[in-house]
N, C-alpha and C positions, 0 to 999 in steps of 0.2 A: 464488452468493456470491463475494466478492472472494478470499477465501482458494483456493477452488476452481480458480478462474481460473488464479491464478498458483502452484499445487500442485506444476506440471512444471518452473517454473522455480527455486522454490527448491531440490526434489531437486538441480536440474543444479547449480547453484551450493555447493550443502551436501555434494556429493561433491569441493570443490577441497579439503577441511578434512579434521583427524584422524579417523579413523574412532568415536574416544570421545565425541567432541564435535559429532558431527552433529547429533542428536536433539536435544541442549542451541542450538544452534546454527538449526537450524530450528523450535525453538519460541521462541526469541527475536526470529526474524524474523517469525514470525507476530502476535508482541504487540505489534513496531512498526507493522505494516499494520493492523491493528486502532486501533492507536491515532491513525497519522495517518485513515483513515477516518473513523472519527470524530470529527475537528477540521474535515477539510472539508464531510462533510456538517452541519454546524453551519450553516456558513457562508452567506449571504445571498446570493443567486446574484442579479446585475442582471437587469433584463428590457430588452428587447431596444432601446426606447427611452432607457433610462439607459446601458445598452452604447455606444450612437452619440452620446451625448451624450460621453458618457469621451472618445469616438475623438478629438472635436472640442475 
């Protein structure tokens, strides 16, 4: 899962912050990754022929 993925980076970043406000802090981050996830897997992904079309 994407949350998984990036589990070690938000620790690292959520220790630059108060120590009260980690947990609030790191579940905030979690519901923005969530949430943009979920806008891009929405999204229409071209196939490889409309890709090269774009290019051109």
């Amino acid at each position: 899962m994407i949350l998984e993925s990036l589990e070690l980076k938000i620790r690292k970043h959520v220790k630059e912050t108060v120590l009260d406000e980690r947990d609030d802090l790191a579940q905030e981050l979690k519901i923005k990754i969530i949430e943009k996830a979920d806008i891009m897997l929405d999204e229409d992904v071209p196939g490889f022929i409309e890709f090269v079309k774009a290019l051109t």
